[in-house]
C-alpha positions in Angstrom: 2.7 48.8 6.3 3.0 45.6 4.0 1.7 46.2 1.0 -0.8 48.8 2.3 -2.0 46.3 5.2 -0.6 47.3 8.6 0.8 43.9 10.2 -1.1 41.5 12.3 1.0 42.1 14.8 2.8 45.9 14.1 4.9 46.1 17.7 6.0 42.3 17.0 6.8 42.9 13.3 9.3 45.8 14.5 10.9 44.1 16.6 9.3 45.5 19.6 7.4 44.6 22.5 4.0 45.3 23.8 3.8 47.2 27.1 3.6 44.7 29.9 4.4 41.5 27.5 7.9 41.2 28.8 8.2 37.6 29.4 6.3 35.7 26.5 5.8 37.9 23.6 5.8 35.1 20.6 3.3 33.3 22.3 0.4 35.7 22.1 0.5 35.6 18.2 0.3 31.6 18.6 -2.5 32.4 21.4 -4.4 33.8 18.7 -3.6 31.2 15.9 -5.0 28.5 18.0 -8.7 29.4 17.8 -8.1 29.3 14.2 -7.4 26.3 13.7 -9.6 24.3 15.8 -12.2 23.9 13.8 -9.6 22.3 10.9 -8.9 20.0 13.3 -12.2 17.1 12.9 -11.4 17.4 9.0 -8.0 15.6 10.2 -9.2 13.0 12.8 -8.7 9.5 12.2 -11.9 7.4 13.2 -11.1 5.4 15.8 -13.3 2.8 17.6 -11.7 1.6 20.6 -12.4 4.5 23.5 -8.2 4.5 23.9 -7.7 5.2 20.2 -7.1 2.9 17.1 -9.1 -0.2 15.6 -9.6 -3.4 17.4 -7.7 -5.7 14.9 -4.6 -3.0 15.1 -4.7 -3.2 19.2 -5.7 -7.4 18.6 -2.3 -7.6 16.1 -0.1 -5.6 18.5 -1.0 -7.6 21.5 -0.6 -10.9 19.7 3.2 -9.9 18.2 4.1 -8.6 22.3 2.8 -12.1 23.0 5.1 -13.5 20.1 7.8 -11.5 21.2 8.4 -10.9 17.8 9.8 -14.4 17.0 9.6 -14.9 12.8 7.1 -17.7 12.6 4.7 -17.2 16.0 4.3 -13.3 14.6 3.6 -14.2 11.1 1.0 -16.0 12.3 -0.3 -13.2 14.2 0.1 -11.3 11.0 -2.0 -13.9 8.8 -4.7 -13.5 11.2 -5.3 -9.8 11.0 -5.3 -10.4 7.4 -8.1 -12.4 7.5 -10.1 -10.0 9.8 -8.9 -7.1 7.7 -10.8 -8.5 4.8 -13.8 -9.2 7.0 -13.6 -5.7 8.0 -13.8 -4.1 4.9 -16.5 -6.6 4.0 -19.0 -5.6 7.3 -17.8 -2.2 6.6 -18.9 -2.1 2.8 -22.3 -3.5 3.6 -23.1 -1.1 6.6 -22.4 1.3 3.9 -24.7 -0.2 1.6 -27.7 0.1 4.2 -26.9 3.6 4.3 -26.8 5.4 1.0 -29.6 6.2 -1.4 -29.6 4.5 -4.8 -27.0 6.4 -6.4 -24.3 6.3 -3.7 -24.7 2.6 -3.9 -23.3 2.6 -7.4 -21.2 4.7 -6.9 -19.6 2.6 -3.9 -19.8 -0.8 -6.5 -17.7 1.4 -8.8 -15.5 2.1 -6.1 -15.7 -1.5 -5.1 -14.7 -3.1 -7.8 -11.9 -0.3 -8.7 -10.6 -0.8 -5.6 -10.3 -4.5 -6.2 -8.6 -4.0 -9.1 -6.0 -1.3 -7.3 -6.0 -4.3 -4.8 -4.8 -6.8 -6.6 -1.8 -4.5 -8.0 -0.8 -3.5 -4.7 -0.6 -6.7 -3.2 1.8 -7.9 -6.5 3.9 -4.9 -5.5 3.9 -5.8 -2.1 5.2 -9.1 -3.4 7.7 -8.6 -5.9 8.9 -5.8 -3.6 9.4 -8.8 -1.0 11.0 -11.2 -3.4 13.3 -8.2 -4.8 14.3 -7.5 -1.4 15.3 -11.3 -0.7 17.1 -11.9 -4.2 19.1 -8.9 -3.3 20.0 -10.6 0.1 18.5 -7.2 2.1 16.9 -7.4 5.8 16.7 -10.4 7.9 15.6 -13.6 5.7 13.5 -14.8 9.0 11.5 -11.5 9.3 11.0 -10.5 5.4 8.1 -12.9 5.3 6.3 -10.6 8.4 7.9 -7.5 7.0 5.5 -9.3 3.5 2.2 -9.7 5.6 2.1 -6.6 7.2 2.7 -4.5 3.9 -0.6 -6.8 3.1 -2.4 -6.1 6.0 -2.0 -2.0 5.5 -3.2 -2.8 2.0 -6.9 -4.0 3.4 -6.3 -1.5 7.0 -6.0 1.3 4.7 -9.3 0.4 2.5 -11.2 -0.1 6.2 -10.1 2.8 7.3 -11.2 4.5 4.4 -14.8 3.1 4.6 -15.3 3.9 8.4 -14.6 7.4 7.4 -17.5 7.3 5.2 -19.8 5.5 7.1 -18.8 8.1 10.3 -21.7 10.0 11.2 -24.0 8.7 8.5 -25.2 6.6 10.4 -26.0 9.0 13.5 -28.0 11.3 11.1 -29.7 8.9 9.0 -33.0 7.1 10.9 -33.3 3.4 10.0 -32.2 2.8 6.3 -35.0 3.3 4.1 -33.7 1.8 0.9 -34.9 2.8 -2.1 -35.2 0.4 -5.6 -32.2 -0.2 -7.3 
């Protein structure tokens, strides 16, 4: 007894095993942990929107850097492109959640917005200074820090996306068409 609770498992916890358990007995108290745990598992799930896993501009950036062969300047390139569709991303992404939510959601997500713009706009001047702190001290390779620079940018606006398809995830399956109502 532990504490006036017999163990989960008494034959286990005294070093024993259970009559015809001889070849596995540690798995059967995993056995049972399993079942428990499944349904922690969706609270964990990334959303992902390709049927292989991932986001589009991810799988889009991946190809275009194998295509690159990761040469400095044809990869930065690459890089500056998923930028771009990062921010358009999180701008479709934003508005599909606008068409969703009731009146007070939708200020709530222009708070959000705008403090997220803010948090932004620090991050990328971290991302920066971090960069140029890096290349004063003569750290990395001088022909990839400016990549190594873009794709610390890029996670910026991925992360934000990200963030805002995990709202928007099954919102829009419940809800009927968007009934808006007056601001």
């Amino acid at each position: 007894m532990l504490g006036g609770v017999d163990a989960p498992f008494p034959l286990l916890a005294r070093g024993q095993r259970p009559p015809g358990d001889a070849a596995m007995p540690t798995l059967r108290p995993l056995a049972y942990l399993l079942p428990m745990l499944l349904p922690l598992m969706p609270l964990h799930a990334q959303p992902l929107t390709l049927a292989d896993g991932g986001h589009v501009i991810a799988h889009e950036l991946d190809a275009c850097l194998a295509d690159a062969q990761w040469q400095p300047a044809p990869a930065l390139v690459c890089a500056v492109n998923a930028e771009t569709r990062w921010e358009e991303e999180v701008e479709r992404l934003g508005a599909r959640l606008d068409k969703v939510l009731g009146r007070e959601a939708r200020l709530a997500l222009e708070t959000s917005r705008a403090a997220w713009e803010q948090a932004r706009t620090a991050d990328l001047a971290l991302v920066e200074t971090y960069h140029g702190q890096l290349s004063e001290a003569g750290l990395g390779d001088p022909d990839l820090l400016p990549l190594s620079r873009q794709l610390h940018r890029n996670a910026v606006w991925k992360q934000r996306a990200r963030y805002l398809q995990r709202l928007l995830d099954g919102l829009e399956e419940r809800l009927p068409e968007p009934t808006r109502e007056a601001p």
